[in-house]
C-alpha positions as CSV (number, residue, x, y, z in Angstrom):
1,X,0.0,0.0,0.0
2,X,1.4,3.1,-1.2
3,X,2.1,6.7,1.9
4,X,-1.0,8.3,0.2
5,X,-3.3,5.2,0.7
6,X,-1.9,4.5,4.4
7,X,-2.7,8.4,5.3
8,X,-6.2,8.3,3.7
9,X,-7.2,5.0,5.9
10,X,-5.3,6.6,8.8
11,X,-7.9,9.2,8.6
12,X,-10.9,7.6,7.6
13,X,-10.2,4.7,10.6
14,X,-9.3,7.3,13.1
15,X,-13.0,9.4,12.3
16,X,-14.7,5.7,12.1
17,X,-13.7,5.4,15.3
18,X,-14.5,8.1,17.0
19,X,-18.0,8.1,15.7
20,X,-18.1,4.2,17.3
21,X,-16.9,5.6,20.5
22,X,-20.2,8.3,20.7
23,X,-18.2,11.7,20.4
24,X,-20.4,14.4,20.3
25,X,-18.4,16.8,18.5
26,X,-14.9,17.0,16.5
27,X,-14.4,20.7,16.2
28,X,-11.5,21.3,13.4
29,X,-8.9,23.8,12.8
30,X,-7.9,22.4,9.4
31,X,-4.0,22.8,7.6
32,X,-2.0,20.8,5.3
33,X,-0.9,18.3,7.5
34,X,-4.2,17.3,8.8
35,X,-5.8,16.8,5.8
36,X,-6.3,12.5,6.1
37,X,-8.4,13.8,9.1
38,X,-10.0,16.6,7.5
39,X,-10.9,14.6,3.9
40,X,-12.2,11.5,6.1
41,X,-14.7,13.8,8.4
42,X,-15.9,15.7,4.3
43,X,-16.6,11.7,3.4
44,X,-19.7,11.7,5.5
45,X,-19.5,8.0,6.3
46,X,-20.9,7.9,9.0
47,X,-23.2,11.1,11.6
48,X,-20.1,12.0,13.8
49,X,-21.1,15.8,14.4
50,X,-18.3,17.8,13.2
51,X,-17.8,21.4,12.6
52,X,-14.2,23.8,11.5
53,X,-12.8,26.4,12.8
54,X,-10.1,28.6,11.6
55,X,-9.0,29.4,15.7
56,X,-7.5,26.5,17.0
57,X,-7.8,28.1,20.7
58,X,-11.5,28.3,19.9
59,X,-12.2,25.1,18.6
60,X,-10.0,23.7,21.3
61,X,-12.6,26.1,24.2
62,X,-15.6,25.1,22.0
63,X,-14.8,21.3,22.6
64,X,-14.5,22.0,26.5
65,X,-17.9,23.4,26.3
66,X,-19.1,20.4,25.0
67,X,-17.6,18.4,26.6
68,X,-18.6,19.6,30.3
69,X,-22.6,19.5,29.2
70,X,-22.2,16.3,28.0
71,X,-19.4,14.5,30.1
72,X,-18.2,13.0,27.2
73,X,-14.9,13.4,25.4
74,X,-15.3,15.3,22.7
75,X,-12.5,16.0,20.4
76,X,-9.7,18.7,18.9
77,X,-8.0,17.7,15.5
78,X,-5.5,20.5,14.1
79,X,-2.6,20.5,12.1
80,X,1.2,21.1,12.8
81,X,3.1,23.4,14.7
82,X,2.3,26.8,16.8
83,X,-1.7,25.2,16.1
84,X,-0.9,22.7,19.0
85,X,0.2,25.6,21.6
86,X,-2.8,27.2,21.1
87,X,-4.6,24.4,23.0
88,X,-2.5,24.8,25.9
89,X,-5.0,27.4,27.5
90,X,-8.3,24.7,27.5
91,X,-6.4,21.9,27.9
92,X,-5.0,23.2,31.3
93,X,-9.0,24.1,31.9
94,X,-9.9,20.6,31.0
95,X,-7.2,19.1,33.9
96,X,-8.0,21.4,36.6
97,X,-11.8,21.4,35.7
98,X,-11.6,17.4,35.0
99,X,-13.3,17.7,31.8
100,X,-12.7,14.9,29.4
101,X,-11.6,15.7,26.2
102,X,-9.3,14.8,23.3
103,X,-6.4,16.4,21.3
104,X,-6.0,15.2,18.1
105,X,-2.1,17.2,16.5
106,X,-1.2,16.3,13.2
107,X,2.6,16.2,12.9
108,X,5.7,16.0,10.4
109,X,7.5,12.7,10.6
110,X,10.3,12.3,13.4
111,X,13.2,12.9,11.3
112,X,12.5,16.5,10.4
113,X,12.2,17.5,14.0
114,X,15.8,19.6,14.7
115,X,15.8,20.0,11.2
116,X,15.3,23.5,10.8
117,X,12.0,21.6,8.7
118,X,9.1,24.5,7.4
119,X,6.4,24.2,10.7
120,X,8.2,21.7,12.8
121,X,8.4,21.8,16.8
122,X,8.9,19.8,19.6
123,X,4.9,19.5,19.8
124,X,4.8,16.0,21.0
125,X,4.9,16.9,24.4
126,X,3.4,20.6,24.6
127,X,0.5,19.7,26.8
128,X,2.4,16.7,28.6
129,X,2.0,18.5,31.9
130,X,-2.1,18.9,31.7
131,X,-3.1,15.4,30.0
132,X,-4.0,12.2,31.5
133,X,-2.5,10.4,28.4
134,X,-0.2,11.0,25.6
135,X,1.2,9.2,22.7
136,X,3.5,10.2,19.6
137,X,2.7,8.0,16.8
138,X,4.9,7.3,13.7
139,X,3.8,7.0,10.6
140,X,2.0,4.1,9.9
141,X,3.8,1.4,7.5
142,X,4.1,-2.1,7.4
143,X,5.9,-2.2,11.0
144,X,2.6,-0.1,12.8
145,X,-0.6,-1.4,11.8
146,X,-3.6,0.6,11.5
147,X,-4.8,-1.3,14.1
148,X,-2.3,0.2,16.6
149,X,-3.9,3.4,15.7
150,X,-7.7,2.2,16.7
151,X,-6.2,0.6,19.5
152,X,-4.4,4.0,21.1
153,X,-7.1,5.9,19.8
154,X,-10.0,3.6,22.3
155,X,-7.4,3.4,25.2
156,X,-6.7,7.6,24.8
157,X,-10.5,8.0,25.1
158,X,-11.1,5.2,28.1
159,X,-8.7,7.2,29.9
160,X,-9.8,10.7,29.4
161,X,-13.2,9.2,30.9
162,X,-11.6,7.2,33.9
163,X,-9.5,9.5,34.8
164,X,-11.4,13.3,34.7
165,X,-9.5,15.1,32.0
166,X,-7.9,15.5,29.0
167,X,-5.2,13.6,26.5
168,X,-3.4,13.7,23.9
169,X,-2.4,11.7,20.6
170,X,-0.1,13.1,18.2
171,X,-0.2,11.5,14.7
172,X,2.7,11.7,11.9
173,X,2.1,11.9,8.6
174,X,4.4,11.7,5.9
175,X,4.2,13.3,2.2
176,X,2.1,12.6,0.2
177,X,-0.8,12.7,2.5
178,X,-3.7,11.6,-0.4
179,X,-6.1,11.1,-1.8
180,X,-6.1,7.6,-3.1
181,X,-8.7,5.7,-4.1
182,X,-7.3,2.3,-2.3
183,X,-9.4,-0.6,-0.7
184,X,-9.8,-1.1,2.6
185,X,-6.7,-2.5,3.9
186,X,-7.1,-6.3,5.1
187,X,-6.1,-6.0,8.6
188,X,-9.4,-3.5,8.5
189,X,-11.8,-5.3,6.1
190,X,-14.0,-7.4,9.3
191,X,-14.1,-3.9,11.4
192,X,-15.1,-1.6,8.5
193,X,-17.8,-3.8,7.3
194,X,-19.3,-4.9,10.8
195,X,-23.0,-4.4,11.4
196,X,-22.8,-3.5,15.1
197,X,-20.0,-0.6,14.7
198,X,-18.4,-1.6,17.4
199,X,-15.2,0.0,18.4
200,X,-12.0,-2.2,17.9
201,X,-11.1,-2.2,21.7
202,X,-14.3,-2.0,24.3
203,X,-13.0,-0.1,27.0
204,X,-15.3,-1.4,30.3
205,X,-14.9,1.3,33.3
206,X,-15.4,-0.4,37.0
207,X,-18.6,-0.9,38.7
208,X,-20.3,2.5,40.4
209,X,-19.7,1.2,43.8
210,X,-19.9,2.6,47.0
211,X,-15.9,1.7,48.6
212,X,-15.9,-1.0,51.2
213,X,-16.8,0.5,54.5
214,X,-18.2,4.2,53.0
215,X,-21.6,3.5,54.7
216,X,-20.3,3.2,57.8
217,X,-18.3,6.1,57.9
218,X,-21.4,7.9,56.8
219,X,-23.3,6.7,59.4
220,X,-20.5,7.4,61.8
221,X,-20.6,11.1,60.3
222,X,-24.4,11.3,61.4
223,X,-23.8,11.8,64.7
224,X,-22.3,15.2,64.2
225,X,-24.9,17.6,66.1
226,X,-23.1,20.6,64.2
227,X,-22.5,19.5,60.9
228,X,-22.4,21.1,57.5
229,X,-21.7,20.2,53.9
230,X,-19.9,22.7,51.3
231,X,-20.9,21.1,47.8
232,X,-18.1,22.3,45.3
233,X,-18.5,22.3,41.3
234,X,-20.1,19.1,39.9
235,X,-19.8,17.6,36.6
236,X,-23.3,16.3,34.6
237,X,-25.4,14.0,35.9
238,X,-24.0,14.2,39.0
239,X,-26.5,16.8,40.6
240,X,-29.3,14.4,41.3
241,X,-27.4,11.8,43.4
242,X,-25.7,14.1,45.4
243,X,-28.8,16.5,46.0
244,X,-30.2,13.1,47.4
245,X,-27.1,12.7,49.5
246,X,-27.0,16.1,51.0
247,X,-30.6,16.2,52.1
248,X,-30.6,12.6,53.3
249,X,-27.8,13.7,56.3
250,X,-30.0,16.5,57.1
251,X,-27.5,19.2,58.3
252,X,-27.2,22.9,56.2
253,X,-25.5,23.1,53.4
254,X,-23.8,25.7,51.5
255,X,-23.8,25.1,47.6
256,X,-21.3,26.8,45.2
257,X,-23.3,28.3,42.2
258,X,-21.5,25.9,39.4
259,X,-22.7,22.5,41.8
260,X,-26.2,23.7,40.1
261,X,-27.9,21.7,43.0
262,X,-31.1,23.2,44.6
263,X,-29.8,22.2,48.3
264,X,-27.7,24.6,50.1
265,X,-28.7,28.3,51.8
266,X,-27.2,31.2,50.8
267,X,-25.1,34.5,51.9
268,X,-22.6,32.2,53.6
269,X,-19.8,34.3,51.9
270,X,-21.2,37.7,53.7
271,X,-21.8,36.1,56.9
272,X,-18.1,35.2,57.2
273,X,-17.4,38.8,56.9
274,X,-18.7,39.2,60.8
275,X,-16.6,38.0,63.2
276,X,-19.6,37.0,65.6
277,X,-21.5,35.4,62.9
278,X,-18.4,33.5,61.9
279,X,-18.2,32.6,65.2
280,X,-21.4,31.3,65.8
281,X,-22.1,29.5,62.9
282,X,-18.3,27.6,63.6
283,X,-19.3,23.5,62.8
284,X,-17.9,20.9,64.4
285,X,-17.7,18.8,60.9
286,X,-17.9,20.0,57.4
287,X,-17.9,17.5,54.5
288,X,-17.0,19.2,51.3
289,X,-18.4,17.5,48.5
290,X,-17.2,17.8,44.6
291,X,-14.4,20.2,43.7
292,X,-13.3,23.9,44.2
293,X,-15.9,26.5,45.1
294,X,-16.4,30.2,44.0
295,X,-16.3,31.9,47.3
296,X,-12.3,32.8,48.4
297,X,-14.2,33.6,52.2
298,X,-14.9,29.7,52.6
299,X,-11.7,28.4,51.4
300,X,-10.0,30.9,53.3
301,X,-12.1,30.1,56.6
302,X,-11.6,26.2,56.2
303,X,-7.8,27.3,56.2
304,X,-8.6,29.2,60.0
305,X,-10.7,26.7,62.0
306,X,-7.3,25.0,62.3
307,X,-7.2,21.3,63.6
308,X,-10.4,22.0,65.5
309,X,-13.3,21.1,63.0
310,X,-12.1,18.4,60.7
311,X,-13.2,18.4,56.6
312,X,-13.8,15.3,54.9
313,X,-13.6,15.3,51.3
314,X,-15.6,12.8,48.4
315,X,-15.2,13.4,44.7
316,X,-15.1,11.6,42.2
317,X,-11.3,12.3,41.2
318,X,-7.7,11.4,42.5
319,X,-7.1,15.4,42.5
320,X,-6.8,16.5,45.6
321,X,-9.3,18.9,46.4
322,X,-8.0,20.7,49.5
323,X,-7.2,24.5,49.7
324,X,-7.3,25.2,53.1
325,X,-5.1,22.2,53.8
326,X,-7.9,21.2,55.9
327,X,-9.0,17.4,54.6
328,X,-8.1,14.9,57.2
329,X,-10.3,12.4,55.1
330,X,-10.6,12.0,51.4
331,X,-12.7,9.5,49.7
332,X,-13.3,9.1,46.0
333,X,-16.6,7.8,45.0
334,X,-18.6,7.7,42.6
335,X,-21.2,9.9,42.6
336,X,-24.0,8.1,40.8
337,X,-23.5,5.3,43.9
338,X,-23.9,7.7,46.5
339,X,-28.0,7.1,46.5
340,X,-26.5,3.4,48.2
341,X,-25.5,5.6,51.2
342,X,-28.6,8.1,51.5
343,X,-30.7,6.1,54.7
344,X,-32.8,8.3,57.0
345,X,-31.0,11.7,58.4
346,X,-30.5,12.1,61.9
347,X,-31.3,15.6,62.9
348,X,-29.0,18.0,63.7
349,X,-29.8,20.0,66.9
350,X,-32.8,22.3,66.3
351,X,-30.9,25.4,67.4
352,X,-28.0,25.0,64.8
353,X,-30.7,24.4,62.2
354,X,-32.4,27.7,63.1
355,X,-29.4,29.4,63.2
356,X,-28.9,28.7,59.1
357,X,-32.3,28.8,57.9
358,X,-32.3,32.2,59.5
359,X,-29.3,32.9,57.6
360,X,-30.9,31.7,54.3
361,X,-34.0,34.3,54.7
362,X,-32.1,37.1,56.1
363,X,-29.3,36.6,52.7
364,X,-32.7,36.2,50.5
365,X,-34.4,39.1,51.7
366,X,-30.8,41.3,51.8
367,X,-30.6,40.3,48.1
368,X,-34.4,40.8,47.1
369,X,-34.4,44.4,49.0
370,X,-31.4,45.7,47.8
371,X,-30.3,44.0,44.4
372,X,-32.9,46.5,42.4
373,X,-30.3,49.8,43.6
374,X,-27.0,47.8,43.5
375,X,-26.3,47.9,39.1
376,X,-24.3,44.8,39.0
377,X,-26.2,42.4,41.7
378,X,-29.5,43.6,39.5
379,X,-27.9,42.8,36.2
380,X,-27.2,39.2,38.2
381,X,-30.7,38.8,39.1
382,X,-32.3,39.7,36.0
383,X,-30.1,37.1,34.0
384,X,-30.6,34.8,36.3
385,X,-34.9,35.2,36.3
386,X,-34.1,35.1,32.2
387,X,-32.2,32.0,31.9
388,X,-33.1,28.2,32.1
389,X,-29.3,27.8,31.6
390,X,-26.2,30.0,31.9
391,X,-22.8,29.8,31.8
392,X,-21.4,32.7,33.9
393,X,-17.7,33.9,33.1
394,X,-14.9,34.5,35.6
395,X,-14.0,36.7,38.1
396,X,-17.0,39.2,39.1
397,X,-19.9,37.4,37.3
398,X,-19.5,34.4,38.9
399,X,-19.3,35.5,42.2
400,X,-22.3,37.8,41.9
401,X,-24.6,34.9,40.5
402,X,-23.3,32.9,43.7
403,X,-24.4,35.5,45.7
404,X,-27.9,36.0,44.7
405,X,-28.4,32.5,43.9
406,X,-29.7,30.7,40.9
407,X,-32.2,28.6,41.9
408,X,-33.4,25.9,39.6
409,X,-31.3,27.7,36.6
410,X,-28.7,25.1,35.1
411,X,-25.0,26.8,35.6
412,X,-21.8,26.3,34.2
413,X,-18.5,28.4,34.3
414,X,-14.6,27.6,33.7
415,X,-13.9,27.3,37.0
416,X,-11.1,24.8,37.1
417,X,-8.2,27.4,36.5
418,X,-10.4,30.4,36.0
419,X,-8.8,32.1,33.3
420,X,-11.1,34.6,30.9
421,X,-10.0,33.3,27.7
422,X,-12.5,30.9,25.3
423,X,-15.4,32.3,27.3
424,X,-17.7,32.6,24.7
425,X,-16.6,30.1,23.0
426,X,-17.1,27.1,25.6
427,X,-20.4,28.6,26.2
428,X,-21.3,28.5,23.1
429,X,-20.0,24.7,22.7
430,X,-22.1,24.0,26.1
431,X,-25.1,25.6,25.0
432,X,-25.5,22.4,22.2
433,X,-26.4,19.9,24.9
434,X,-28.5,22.3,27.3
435,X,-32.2,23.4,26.6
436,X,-34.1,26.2,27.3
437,X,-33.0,30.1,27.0
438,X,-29.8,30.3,27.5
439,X,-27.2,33.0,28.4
440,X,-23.7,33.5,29.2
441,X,-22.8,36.3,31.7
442,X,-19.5,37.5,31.5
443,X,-17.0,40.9,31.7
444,X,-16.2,43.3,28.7
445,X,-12.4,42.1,28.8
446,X,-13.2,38.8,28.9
447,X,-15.8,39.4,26.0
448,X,-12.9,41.3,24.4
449,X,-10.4,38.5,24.7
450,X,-13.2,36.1,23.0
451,X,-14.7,38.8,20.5
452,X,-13.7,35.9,17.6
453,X,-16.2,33.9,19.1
454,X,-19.0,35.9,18.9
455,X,-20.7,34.3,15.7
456,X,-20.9,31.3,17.8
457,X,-23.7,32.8,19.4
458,X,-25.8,33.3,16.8
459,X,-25.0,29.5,15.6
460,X,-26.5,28.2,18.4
461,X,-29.0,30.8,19.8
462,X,-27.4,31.7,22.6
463,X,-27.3,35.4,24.2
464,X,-24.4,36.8,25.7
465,X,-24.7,39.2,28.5
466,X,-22.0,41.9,28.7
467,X,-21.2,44.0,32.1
468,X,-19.0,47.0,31.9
């Protein structure tokens, strides 16, 4: 088989594949050296949702919006060179966030790296600090199968899902990169013609099981007559197990806006601001559930009860979730098991109760009284009543819309580094897999630093709010 017929069926296994595997959107940035990829997705085989971009960081931000709606990997393929740093910013939002999601970089073959070669780096390895999983292919000839490729290609997306995040698989391609009209190669000929469209490797993740003794540490943690839960960001499908969770232990609960969860009071963040308050309202066992949260007060007030109130930690990942250096317990679960260890709650004492459903009125009626002459807590609000889903931006918006509260609204922000670049465009990529108006809420410089992104809005009917 001659280079041009091995890239073709390079590409056109690689976007078979992916379709098998249920990725809900390729988002291309297309060049030379990508172009197996890019003939393979024009083919229209098969219904794998794909659209092109001419940003790569966009397409790459885009992805990560999907992605995060969906909880699926969705996918990145670009071509050569400075293209592949440009995914550096979401992929870094995609580990810290633990978004799955997959790089696809085409490359020039080995031996023109050091070369002084036209659009050759060291791009390999660019996002090796961020991804789960990486791999630098050669080109394929008769010593690497194509079936090495499917086989990478399943065990690059099984790991993006087990693990949280995102990975990497950088495919050489050598000159002359197609097209050819060539047969399906043999070693492909039973895969490419089965009726099920199975993937070649079936990747089976472990059972959603509750750790051995969990339930009796939970029921140990019931006791606490002072107990609260801080419920960090959450990623799909997770909110109704956990909801279940939190209200099945029966103590108060403060929700950050991003956990989209309707349990949890609010004004937390203000209360810490009084020293008597703080006081007052001191637990004597928080269990923090899911990952960071938008308020700096909390994470700065786990960080000063000290030794004397110990936080216990359960998410879903192997990251370490622990800014106050607080967690003297960390378990990982999976959420979607946690309905096993929601029995009957035992009651926390009736005047600690009080004492936080007080605070939830007193915060709601604060909020309602005084929002209408504060400009950007009534800008908050008023997206907030407008919305059935919203993807708030970093910095101020996010914290406003924590503030106030968005009740049943569904949110989403980047808040795994918190950076204000791809804004719009990861909105816009979330907004595909979420119904109902939407909106994204975000800062004029962070519009700014997005402003290519803007048609995206339109594409999928989404409104983008703008606070100066």
């Amino acid at each position: 088989m001659s280079t041009a017929s091995r890239n073709v069926w390079v590409g056109r296994a690689v976007v078979e594949e992916l379709d098998r595997l249920g990725t809900p959107l390729v988002c291309l940035a297309p060049g030379g050296r990508c172009a197996p990829l890019s003939m393979a997705l024009g083919e229209g085989r098969s219904d794998l949702p794909w659209t092109t971009f001419i940003d790569e960081r966009a397409a790459a931000f885009h992805a990560l919006g999907v992605a995060r709606a969906t909880g699926r990997p969705a996918v990145v393929i670009t071509t050569s060179g400075t293209a592949v740093g440009n995914l550096a910013p979401a992929a870094m939002e995609a580990d810290r966030a633990g978004v799955p999601l997959l790089f696809i970089t085409a490359d020039r073959p080995a031996e023109m790296r050091n070369t002084g070669a036209n659009q050759t780096v060291q791009q390999a390895d660019i996002l090796a600090p961020v991804v789960r999983y990486r791999a630098d292919l050669p080109c394929s000839d008769p010593a690497l199968p194509l079936t090495a490729i499917l086989s990478t290609l399943d065990h690059a997306v099984g790991m993006a899902r087990l693990q949280h995040g995102p990975v990497h698989l950088n495919l050489q391609l050598r000159e002359p990169l197609g097209p050819s009209d060539a047969a399906v190669p043999a070693a492909l000929a039973s895969w490419w013609t089965d009726p099920s469209r199975a993937p070649w490797t079936r990747v089976h993740h472990p059972r959603r099981a509750l750790p051995q003794g969990f339930a009796d540490r939970v029921e140990a943690w019931r006791g606490a007559e002072r107990g609260l839960v801080v419920v960090g960001s959450l990623p799909p499908g997770a909110q109704a197990p956990v909801e279940t969770f939190v209200r099945s232990l029966g103590w108060p609960a403060h929700a950050t806006v991003d956990a989209s969860i309707g349990a949890g009071v609010r004004g937390l963040d203000s209360v810490l601001s009084d020293p008597l308050l703080r006081e007052r309202l001191t637990p004597d066992r928080i269990l923090w559930l899911g990952g960071g949260v938008v308020s700096k007060k909390v994470v700065l007030w786990l960080r000063e009860l000290g030794d004397q109130v110990p936080v216990i930690s359960i998410t879903d990942r192997t990251a370490r979730i622990d800014p106050g250096f607080q967690v003297r317990e960390r378990h990982i679960v999976d959420y979607s098991a946690l309905a096993a260890a929601s029995g009957e709650p035992n009651a926390s004492s009736d005047a600690w109760t009080a004492d936080w459903r007080a605070l939830d009125r007193s915060a709601s009626a604060v909020v309602a009284q005084g929002a209408p002459h504060w400009t950007e807590l009534a800008a908050a609000r008023a997206v907030v009543g407008a919305s059935k889903a919203l993807f708030l931006g970093a910095s101020l918006p996010v914290r406003l819309v924590d503030w106030v509260g968005a009740g049943s609204v569904q949110v989403s922000a980047n808040r795994g580094a918190s950076g204000i670049d791809g804004v719009l465009a990861t909105a816009a990529g979330w907004a595909r897999h979420v119904e109902g108006p939407r909106k994204v809420l975000l800062g004029d410089l962070t519009c700014l630093h997005d402003q290519g992104s803007l048609p995206l809005m339109r594409e999928v009917g989404m409104q983008a709010v703008v606070t100066m």
